[in-house]
SEVO-230593 format. One record per residue (C-alpha): residue number from 1; x negated, y, z negated. Coordinates in pm, whole numbers. Each point is the difference from the previous one (the first is absolute). Example, Ala and Ser with C-alpha at 12.3 -4.5 7.8 and 13.67 -1.06 7.14 Angstrom:
BEGIN
<pt resi="1" x="-1230" y="-450" z="-780"/>
<pt resi="2" x="-137" y="344" z="66"/>
This chain:
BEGIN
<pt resi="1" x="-95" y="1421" z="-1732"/>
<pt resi="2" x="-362" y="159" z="-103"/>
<pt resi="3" x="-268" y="93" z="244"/>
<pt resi="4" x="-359" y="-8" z="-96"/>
<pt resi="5" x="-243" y="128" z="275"/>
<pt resi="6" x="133" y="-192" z="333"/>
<pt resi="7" x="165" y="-316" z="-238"/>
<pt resi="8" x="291" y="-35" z="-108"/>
<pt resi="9" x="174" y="-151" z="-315"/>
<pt resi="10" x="331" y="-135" z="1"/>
<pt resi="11" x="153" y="136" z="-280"/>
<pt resi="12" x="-112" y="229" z="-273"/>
<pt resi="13" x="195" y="-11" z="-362"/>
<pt resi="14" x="33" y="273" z="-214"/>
<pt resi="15" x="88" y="-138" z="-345"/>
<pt resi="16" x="-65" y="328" z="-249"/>
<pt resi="17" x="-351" y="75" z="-79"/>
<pt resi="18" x="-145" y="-287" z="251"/>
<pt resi="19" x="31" y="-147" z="321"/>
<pt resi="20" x="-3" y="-344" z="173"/>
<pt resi="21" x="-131" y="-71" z="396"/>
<pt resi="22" x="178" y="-305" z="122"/>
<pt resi="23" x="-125" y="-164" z="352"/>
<pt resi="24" x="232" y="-252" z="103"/>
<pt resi="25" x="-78" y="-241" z="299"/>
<pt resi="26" x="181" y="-345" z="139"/>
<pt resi="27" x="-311" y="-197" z="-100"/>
<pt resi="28" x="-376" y="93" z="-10"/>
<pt resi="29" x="-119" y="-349" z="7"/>
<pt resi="30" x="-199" y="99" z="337"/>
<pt resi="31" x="-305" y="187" z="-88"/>
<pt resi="32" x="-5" y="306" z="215"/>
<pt resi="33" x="375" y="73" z="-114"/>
<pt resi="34" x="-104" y="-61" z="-374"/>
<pt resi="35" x="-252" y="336" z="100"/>
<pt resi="36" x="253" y="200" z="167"/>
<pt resi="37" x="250" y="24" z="-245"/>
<pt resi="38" x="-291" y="-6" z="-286"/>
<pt resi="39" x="-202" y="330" z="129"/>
<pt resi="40" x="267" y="241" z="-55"/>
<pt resi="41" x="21" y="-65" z="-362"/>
<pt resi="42" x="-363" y="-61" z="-55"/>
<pt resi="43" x="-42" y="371" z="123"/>
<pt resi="44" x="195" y="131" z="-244"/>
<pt resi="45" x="-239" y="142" z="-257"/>
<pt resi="46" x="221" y="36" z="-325"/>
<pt resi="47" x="84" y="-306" z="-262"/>
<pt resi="48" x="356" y="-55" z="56"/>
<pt resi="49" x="91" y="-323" z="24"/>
<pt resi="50" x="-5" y="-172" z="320"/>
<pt resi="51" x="221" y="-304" z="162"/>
<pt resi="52" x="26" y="-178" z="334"/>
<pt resi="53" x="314" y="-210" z="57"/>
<pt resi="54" x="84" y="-259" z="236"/>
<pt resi="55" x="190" y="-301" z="66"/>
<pt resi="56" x="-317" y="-242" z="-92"/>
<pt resi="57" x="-3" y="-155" z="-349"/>
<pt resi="58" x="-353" y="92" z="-75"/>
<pt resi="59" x="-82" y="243" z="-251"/>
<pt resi="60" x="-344" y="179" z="2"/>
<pt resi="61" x="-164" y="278" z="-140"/>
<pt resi="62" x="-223" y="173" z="278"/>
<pt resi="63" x="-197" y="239" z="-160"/>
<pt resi="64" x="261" y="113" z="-213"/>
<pt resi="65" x="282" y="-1" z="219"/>
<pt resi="66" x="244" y="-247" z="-97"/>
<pt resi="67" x="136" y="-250" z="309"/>
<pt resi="68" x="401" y="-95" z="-140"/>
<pt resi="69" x="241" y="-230" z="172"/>
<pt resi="70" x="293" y="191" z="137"/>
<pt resi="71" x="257" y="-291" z="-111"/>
<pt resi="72" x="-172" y="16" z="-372"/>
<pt resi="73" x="30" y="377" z="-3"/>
<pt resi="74" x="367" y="-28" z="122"/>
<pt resi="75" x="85" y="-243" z="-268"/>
<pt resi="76" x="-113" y="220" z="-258"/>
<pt resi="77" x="-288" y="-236" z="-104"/>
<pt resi="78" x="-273" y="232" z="67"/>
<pt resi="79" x="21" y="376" z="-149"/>
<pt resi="80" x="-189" y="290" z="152"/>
């Protein structure tokens, strides 16, 4: 886990020379939870790459920060 300010993001990868912030949430199809888990990663200031998982099939692109689905990362069919 990473802490930014008073937010915090789920988990923070090292991988060599770079890192990845992943959010992961049950589903962000209501709008105010779509925020919540959103705002810690749009805080973070550097350009490492970005993802939100959950369990809905949707994929979007908010600003950068990639939404996954949890079942597509699991199955290998999405690569961070």
């Amino acid at each position: 886990m990473g802490k930014n300010e008073e937010k915090e993001v789920d988990f923070v990868v090292e991988t060599g020379d770079d890192y990845i912030y992943i959010q992961v949430s049950l589903s962000v199809r209501d709008e105010k939870t779509l925020e919540r888990e959103l705002r810690p990663l749009e805080t973070i200031q550097d350009h490492y790459k970005k993802y939100l998982i959950t369990l809905d099939y949707d994929t979007n692109n908010y600003n950068g920060i990639k939404q996954i689905s949890a079942m597509d990362f699991l199955l290998g069919r999405v690569e961070l």
